[in-house]
SEDRENMAR-382670 format. One record per residue: residue in three letters; x, y, z of N, C-alpha, C in turn. Coordinates in steps of 0.02 Angstrom, whole numbers, padded with zeros to 5 digits, always signed. Layout:
! residues N
ALAXYZXYZXYZ ...
This chain:
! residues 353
UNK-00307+03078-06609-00249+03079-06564-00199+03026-06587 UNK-00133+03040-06589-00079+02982-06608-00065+02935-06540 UNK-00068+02961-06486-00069+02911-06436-00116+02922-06368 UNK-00144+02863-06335-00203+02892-06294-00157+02894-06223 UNK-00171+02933-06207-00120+02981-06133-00173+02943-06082 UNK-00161+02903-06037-00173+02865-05984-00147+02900-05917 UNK-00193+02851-05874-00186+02902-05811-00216+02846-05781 UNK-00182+02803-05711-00212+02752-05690-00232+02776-05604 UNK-00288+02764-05584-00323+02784-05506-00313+02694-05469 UNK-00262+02718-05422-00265+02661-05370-00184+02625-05379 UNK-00156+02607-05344-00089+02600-05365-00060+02540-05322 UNK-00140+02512-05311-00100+02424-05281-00090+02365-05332 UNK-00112+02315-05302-00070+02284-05342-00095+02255-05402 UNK-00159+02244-05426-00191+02225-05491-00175+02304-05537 UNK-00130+02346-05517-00153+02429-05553-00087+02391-05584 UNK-00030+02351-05592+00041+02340-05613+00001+02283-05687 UNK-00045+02260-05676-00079+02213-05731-00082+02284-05806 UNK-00132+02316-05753-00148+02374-05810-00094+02412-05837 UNK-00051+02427-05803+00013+02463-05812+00060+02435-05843 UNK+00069+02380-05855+00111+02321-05907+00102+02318-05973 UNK+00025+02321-05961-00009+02316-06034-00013+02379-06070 UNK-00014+02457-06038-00013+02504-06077+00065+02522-06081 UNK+00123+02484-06071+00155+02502-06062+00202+02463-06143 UNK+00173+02426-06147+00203+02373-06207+00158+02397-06259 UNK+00106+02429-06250+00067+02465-06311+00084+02541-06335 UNK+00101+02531-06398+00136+02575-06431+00094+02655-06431 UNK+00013+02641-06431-00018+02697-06419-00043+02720-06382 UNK-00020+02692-06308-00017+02725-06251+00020+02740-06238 UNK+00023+02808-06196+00067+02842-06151+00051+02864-06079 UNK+00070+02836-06041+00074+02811-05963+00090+02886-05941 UNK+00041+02925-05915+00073+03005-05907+00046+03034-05827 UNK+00010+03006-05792+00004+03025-05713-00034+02924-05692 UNK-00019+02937-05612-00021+02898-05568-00075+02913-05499 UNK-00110+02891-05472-00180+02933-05416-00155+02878-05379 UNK-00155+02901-05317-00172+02828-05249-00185+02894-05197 UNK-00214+02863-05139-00216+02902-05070-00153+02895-05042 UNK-00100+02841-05069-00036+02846-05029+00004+02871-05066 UNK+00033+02940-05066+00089+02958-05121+00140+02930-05109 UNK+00176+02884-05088+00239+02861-05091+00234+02801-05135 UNK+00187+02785-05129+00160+02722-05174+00134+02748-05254 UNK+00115+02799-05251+00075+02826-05305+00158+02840-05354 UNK+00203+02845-05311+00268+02895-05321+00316+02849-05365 UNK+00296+02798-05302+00348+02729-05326+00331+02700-05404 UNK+00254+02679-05425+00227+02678-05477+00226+02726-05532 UNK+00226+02799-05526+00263+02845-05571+00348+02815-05614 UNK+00371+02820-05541+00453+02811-05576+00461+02737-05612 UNK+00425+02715-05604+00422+02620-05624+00394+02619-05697 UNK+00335+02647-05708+00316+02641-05772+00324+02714-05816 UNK+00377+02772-05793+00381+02818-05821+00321+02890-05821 UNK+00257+02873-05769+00216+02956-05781+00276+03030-05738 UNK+00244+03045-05759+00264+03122-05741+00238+03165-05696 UNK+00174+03133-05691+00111+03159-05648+00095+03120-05593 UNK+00093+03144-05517+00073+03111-05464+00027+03156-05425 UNK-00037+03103-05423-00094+03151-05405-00097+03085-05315 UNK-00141+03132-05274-00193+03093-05205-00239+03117-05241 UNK-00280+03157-05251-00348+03156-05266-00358+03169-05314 UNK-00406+03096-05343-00422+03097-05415-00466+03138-05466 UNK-00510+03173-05397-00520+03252-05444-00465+03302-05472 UNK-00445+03310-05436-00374+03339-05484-00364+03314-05524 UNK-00341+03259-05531-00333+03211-05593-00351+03230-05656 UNK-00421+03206-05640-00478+03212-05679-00495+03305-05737 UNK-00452+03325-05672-00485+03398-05706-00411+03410-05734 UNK-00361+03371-05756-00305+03389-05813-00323+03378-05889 UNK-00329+03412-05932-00336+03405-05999-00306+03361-06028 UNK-00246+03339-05998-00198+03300-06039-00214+03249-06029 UNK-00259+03223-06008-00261+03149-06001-00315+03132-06027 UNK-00306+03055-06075-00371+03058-06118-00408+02992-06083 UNK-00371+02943-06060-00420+02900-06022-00370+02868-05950 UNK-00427+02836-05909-00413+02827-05854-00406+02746-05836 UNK-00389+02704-05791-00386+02638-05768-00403+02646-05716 UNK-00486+02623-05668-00484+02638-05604-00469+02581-05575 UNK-00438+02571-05522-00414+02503-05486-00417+02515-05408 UNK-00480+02560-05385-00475+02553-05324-00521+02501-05283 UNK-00545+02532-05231-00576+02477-05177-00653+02477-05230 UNK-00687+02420-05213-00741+02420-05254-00809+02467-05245 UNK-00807+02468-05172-00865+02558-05161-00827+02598-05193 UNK-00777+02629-05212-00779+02668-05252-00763+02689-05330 UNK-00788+02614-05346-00794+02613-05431-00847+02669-05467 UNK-00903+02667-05418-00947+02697-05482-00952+02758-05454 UNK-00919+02805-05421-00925+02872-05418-00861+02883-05458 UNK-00806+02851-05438-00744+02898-05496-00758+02879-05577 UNK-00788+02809-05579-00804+02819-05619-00851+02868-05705 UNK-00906+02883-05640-00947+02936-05659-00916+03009-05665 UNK-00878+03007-05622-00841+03075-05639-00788+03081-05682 UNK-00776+03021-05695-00715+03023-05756-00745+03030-05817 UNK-00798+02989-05828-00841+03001-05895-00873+03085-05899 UNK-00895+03112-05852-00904+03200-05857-00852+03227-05854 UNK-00817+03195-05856-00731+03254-05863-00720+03228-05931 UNK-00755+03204-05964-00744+03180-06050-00700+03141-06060 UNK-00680+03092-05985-00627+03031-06006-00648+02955-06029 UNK-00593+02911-06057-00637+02856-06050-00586+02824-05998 UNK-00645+02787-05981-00648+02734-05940-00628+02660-05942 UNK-00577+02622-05927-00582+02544-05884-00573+02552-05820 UNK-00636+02510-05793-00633+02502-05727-00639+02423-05702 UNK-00584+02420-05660-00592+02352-05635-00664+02330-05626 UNK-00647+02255-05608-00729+02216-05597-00724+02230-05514 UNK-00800+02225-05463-00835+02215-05518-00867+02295-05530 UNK-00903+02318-05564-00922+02390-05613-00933+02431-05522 UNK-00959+02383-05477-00987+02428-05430-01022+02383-05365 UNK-01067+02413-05316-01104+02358-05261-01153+02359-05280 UNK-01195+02408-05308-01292+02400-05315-01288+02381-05383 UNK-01378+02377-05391-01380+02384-05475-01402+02455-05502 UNK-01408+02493-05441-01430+02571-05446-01379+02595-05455 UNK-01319+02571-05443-01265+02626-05444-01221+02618-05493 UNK-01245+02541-05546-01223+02503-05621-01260+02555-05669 UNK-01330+02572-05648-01359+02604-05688-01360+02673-05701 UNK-01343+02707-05622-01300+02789-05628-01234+02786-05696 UNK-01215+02742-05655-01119+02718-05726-01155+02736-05801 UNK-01228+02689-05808-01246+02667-05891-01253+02736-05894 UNK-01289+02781-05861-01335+02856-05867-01292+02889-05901 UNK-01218+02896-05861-01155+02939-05848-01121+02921-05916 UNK-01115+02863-05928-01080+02838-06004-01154+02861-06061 UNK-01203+02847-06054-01235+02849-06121-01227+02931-06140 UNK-01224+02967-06071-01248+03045-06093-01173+03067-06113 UNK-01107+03042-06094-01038+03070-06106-01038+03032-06196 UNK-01049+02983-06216-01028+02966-06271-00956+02911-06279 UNK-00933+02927-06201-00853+02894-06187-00847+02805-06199 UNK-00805+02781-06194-00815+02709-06192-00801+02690-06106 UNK-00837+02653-06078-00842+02626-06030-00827+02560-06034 UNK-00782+02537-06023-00753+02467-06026-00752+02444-05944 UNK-00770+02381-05948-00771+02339-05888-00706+02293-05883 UNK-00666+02287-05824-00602+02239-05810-00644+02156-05831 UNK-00674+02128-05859-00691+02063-05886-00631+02040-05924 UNK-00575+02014-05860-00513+01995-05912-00524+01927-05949 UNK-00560+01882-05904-00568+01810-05943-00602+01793-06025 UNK-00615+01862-06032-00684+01852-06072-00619+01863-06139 UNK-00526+01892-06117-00495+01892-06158-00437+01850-06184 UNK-00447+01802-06147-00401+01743-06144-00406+01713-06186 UNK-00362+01668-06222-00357+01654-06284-00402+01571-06296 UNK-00400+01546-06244-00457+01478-06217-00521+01507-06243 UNK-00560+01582-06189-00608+01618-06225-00616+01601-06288 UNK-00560+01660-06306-00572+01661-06393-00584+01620-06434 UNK-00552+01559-06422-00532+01515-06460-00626+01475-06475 UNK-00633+01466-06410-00696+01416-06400-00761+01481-06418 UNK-00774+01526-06416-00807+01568-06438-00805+01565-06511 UNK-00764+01568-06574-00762+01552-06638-00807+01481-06640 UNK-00805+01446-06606-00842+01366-06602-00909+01369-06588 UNK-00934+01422-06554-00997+01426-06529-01006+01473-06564 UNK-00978+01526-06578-01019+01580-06641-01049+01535-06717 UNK-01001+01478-06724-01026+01461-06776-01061+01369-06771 UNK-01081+01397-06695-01138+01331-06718-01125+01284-06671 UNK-01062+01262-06666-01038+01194-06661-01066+01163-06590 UNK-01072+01211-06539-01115+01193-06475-01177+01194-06467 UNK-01216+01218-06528-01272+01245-06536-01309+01268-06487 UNK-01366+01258-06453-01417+01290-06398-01366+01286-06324 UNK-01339+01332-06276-01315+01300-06248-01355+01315-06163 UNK-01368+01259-06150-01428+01273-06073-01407+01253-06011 UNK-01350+01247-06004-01323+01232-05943-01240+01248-05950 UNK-01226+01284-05887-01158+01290-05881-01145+01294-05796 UNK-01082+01269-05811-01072+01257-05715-00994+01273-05710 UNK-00987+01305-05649-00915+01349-05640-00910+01343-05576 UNK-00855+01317-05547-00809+01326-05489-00748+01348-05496 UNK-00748+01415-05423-00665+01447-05423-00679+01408-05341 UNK-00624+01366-05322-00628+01366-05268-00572+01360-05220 UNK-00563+01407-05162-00499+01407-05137-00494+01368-05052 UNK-00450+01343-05035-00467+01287-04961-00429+01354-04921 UNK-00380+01393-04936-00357+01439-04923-00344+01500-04931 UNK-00376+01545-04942-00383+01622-05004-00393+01662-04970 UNK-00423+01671-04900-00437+01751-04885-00385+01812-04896 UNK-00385+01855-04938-00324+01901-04945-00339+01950-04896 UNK-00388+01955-04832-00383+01999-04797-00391+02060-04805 UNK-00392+02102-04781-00388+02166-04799-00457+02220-04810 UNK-00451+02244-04869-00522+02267-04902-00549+02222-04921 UNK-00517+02153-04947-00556+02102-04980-00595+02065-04929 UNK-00581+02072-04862-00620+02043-04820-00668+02099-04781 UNK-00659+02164-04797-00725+02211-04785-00771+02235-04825 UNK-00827+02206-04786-00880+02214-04821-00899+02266-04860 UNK-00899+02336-04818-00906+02387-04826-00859+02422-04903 UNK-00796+02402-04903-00740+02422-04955-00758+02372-05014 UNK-00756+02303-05017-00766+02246-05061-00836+02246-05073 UNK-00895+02253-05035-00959+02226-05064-00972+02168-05063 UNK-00931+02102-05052-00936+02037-05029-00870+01995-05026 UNK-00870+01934-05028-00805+01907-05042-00796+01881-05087 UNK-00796+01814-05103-00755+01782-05157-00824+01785-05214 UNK-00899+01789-05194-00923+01811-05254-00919+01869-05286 UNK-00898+01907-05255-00895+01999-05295-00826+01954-05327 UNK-00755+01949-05286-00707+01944-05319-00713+01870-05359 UNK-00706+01826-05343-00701+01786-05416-00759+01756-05430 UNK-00822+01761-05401-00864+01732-05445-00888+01755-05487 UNK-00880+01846-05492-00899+01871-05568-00839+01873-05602 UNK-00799+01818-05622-00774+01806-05660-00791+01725-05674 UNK-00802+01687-05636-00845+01635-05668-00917+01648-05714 UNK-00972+01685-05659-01008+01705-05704-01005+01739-05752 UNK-00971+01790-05765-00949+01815-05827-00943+01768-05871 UNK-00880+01756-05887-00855+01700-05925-00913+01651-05961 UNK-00943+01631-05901-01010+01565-05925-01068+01613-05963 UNK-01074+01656-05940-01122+01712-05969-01120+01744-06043 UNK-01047+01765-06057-01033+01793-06112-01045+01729-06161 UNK-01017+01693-06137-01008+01618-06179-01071+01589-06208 UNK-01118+01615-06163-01179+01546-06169-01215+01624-06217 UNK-01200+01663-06230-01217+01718-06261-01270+01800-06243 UNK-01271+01779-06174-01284+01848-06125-01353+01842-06119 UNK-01394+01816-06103-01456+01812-06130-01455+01834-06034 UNK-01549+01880-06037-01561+01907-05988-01588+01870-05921 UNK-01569+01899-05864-01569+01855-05788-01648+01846-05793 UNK-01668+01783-05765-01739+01783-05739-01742+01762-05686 UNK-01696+01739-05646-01705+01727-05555-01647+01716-05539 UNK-01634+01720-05471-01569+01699-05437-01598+01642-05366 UNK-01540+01598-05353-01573+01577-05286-01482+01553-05262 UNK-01474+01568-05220-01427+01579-05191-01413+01575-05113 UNK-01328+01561-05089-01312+01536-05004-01258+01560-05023 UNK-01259+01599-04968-01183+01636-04917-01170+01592-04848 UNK-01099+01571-04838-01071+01554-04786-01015+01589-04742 UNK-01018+01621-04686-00960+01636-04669-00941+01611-04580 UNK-00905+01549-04621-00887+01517-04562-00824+01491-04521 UNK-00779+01505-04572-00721+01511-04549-00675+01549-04550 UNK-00687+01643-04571-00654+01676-04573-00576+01679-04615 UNK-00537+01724-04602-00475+01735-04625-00451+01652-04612 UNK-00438+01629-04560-00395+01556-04576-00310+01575-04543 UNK-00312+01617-04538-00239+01648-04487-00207+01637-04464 UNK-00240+01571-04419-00211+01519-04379-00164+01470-04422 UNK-00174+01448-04486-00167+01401-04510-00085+01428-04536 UNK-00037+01361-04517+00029+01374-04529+00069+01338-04597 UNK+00101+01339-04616+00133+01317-04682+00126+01294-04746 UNK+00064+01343-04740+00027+01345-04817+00032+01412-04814 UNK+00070+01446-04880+00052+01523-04901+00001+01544-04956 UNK-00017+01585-04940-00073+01641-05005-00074+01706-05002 UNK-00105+01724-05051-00090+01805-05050-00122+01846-04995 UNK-00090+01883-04979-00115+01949-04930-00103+02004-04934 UNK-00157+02031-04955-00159+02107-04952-00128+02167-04915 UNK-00109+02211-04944-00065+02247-04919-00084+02269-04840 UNK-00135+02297-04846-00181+02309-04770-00202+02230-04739 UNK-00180+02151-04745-00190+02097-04712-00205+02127-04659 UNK-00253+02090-04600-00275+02112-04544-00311+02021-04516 UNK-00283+01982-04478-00313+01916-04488-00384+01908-04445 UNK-00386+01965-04406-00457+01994-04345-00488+01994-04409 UNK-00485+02055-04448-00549+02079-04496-00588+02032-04542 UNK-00649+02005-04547-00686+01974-04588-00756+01995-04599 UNK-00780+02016-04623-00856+02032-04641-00878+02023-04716 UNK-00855+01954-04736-00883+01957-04784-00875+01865-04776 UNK-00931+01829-04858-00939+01761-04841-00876+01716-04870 UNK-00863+01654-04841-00802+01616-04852-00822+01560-04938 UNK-00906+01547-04934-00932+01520-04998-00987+01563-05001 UNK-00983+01555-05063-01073+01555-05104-01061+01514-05148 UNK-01152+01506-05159-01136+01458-05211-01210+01478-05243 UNK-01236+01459-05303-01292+01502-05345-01320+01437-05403 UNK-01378+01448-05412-01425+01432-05469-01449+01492-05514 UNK-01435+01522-05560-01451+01568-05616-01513+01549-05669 UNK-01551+01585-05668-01596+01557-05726-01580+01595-05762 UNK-01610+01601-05833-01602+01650-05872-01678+01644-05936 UNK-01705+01691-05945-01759+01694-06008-01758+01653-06058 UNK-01686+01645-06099-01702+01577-06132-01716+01507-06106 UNK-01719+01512-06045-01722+01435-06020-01644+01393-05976 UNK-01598+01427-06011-01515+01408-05979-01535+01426-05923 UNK-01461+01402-05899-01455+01414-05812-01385+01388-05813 UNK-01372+01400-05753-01293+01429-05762-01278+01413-05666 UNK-01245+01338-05649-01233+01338-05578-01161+01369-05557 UNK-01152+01400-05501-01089+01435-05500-01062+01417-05417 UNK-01022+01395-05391-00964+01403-05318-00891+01417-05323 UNK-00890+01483-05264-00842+01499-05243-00835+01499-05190 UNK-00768+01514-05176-00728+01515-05098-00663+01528-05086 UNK-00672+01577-05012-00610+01590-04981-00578+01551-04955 UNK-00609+01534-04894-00593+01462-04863-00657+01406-04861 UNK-00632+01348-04873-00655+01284-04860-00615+01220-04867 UNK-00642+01177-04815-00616+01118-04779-00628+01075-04864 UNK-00543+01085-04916-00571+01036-04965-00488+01021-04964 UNK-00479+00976-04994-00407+00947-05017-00357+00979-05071 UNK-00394+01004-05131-00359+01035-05134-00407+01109-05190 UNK-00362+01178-05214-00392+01201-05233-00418+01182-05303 UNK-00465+01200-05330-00517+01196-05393-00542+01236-05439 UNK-00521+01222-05479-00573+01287-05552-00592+01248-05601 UNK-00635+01252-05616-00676+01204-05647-00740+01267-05709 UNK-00717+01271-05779-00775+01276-05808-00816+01256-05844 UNK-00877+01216-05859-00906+01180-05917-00963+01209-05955 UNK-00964+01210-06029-01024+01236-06041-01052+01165-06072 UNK-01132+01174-06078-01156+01087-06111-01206+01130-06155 UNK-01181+01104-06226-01253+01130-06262-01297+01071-06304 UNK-01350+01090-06348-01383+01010-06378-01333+00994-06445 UNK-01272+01021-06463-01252+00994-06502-01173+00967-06482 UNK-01158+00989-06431-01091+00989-06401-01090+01018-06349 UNK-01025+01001-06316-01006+01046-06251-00939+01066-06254 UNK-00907+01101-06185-00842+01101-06187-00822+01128-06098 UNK-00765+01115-06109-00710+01148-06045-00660+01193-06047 UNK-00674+01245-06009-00641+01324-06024-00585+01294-05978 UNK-00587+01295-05948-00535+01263-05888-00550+01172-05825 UNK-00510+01185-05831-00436+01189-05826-00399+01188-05885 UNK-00429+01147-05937-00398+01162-05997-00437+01165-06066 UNK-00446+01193-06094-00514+01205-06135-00492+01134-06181 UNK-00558+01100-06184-00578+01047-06226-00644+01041-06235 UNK-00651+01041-06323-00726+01044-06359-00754+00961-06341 UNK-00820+00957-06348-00854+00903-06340-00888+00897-06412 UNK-00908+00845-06427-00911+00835-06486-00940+00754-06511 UNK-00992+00762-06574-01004+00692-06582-01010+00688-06669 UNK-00948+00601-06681-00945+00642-06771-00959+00527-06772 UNK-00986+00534-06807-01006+00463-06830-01029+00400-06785 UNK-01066+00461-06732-01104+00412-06665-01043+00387-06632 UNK-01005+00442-06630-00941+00414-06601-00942+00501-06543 UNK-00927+00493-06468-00914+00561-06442-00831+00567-06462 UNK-00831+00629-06435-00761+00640-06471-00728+00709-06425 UNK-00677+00709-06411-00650+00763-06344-00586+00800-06396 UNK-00605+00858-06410-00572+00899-06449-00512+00931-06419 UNK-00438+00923-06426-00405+00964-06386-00375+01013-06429 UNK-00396+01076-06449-00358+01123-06468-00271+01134-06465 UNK-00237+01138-06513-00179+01156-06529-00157+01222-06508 UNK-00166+01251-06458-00137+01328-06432-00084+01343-06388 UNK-00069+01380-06391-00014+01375-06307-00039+01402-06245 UNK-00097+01409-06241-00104+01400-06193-00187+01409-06177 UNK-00190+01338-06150-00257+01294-06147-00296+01326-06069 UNK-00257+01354-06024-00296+01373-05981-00289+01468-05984 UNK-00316+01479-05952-00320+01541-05947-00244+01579-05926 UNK-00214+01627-05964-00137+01656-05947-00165+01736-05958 UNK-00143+01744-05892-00140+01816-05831-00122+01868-05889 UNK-00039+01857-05903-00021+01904-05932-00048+01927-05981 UNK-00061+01887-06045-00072+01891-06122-00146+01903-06112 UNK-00194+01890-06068-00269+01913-06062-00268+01987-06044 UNK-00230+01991-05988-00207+02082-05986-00198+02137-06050 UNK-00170+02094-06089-00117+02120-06143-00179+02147-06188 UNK-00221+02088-06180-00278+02095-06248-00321+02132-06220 UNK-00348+02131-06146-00384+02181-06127-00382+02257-06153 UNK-00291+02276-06115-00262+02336-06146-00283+02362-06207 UNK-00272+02318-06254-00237+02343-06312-00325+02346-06343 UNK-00377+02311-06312-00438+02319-06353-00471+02385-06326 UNK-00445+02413-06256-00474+02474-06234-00428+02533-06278 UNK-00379+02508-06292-00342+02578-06319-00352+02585-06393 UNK-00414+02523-06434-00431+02522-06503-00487+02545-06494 UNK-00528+02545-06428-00587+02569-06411-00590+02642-06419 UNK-00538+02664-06387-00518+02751-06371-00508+02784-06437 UNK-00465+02768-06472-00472+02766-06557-00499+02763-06604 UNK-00572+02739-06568-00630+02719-06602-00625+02692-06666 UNK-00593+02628-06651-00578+02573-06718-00615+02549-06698 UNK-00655+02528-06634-00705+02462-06624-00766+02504-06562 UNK-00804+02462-06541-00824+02468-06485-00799+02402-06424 UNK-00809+02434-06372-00784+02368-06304-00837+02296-06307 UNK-00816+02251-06300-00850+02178-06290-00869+02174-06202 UNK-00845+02242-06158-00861+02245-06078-00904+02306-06088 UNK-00952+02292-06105-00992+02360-06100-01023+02385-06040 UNK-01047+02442-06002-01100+02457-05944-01150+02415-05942 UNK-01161+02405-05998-01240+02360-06005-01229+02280-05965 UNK-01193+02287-05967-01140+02207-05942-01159+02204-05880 UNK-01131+02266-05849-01105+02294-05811-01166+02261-05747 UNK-01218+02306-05786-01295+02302-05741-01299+02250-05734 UNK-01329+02208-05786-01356+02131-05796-01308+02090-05735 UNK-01220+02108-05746-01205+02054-05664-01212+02070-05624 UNK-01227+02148-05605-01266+02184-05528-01301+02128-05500 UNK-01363+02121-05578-01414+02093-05544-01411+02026-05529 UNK-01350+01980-05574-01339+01921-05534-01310+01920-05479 UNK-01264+01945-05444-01231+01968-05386-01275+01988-05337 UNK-01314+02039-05345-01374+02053-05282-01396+02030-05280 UNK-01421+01987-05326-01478+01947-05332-01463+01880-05278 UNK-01403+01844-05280-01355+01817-05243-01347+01822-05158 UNK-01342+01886-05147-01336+01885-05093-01423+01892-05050 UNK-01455+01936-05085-01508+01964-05078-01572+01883-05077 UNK-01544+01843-05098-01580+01766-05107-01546+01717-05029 UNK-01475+01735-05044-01468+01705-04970-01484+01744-04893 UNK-01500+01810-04902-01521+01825-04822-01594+01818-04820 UNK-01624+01825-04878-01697+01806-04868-01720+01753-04851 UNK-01697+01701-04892-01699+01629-04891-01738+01587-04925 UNK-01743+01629-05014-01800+01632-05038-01759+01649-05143 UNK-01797+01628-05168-01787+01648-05218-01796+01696-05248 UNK-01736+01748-05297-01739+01824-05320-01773+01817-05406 UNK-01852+01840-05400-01879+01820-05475-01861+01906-05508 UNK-01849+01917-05580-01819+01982-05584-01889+01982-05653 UNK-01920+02030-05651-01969+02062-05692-01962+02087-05745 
């Protein structure tokens, strides 16, 4: 094919990330638009140029002309459109995270291994140029063994309300949404090695935060400041088979001063910091030594991680490469994620076999 004909499902507001990026890529072509709201689905047509405005993404799905898809809806329904996009012979990116179970990560793997399609996972951090950069450093050594990593996203003010605060639509709160992007990140990095327990705490104690006046944050299009069913922290201990472990906190709301992101990896030959601003650790003549990379840009940037996401799914589709977000991914953070929640209502540690 000379250009891969796209077709994006969901048309809020992370679907304009995806739509930027195939839009500045020369071998995509941006050719239908899916939401349940057609005026919205409509508005996003005329904005990035499709032609095609679908409500239901079976229709979609069953047009020939379209060779792959962007799903960006609520997170229950990642892994059914997903699955049906891959039997309609499309490929697939689907936002994080892949899905809510690990049964329904592993329907996705079933659905991709038997289509042949590429199944790419939204793992934008894993494309940031901080990533990259410090990944060349640890591919070749320089951190050597690395057995501990520790990650905070943390917000004093964040509930976006909405689906993100129902349980039922989201699957949890700020760990579905940003802590599998901490864990990710620390995961890919420390080199993916397989889960061997989880032990884990959910808090939900202060809800949306609604009340609170002259501080702004984002809110979701459906905001609702009543609705909450999901937790305000978690926070996690990860083991893993080689012996690493990997501590992780997030949050919607909490009573802190100010907000926080924080990533570190420590290995026996070095360490480093993905953020706030990536700096190698380092020891050269019994002397430590704090490496600051020469890049433009030391923390993680939205746009240009998008860009690379894009442009590696549309080399994927082309089959110049395979995806670095594979299904297989996909599963393995199921099981840190359930494992997560499934450790805090028990009250007990999740050992995985």
């Amino acid at each position: 094919m000379s250009k891969v004909r796209i077709a994006l499902i969901g048309a809020g507001s992370i679907s304009d990330n995806h739509l930027a990026g195939y839009a500045e890529n020369k071998e995509a072509d941006i050719v239908a638009i899916c939401d349940l709201n057609e005026e919205r689905a409509r508005a996003k047509a005329d904005k990035y140029g499709a032609t095609k405005v679908f409500t239901d993404y079976k229709e979609l799905l069953a047009d020939q002309e379209i060779d792959a898809v962007s799903i960006c809806t609520w997170n229950n329904t990642h892994a059914h459109i997903a699955i049906a996009a891959l039997e309609a012979g499309k490929h697939v990116l689907v936002e994080k995270p892949l899905c809510k179970t690990v049964e329904d990560a592993l329907a996705v793997q079933t659905a991709q291994q038997k289509s042949g399609k590429t199944l790419q996972i939204g793992y934008v951090r894993r494309y940031g140029t901080n990533t990259s950069v410090l990944k060349k450093f640890i591919d070749a050594g320089d951190l050597g063994h690395i057995y501990y990593a520790k990650a905070s996203c943390l917000r004093r003010l964040g509930n976006p309300g909405g689906w993100f605060s129902d349980m039922e639509r989201s699957g949890g709160g700020p760990l579905i949404d940003l802590g599998v992007h901490m864990i990710d990140l620390c995961w890919y990095l420390m080199g993916k090695p397989k889960v061997k327990s989880v032990s884990g705490n959910t808090y939900n104690l202060l809800g949306n935060r609604g009340h609170i006046e002259h501080l702004s944050f984002y809110q979701a299009a459906d905001y609702n400041a009543e609705l909450n069913t999901v937790e305000d922290l978690g926070n996690a201990l990860i083991r893993f088979e080689n012996g690493a472990s990997l501590a992780v906190d997030v949050s919607f709301s909490l009573h802190l001063k100010k907000d926080e992101l924080s990533v570190k990896l420590f290995g026996d030959k070095g360490g480093a910091e993905v953020e706030p601003e990536l700096t190698i650790i380092s020891e050269r003549h019994n002397t430590i030594m704090n490496i600051a990379p020469q890049i433009d840009h030391l923390s993680f940037d939205f746009e240009r991680g998008f860009q690379n996401e894009i442009n590696h799914f549309i080399d994927c589709c082309l089959g110049r490469t395979e995806t670095i977000c594979p299904v297989e991914d996909g599963v393995e953070m199921m099981k840190m994620l359930c494992g997560i929640y499934e450790s805090s209502k028990k009250g007990t540690e999740i050992v995985y076999t």
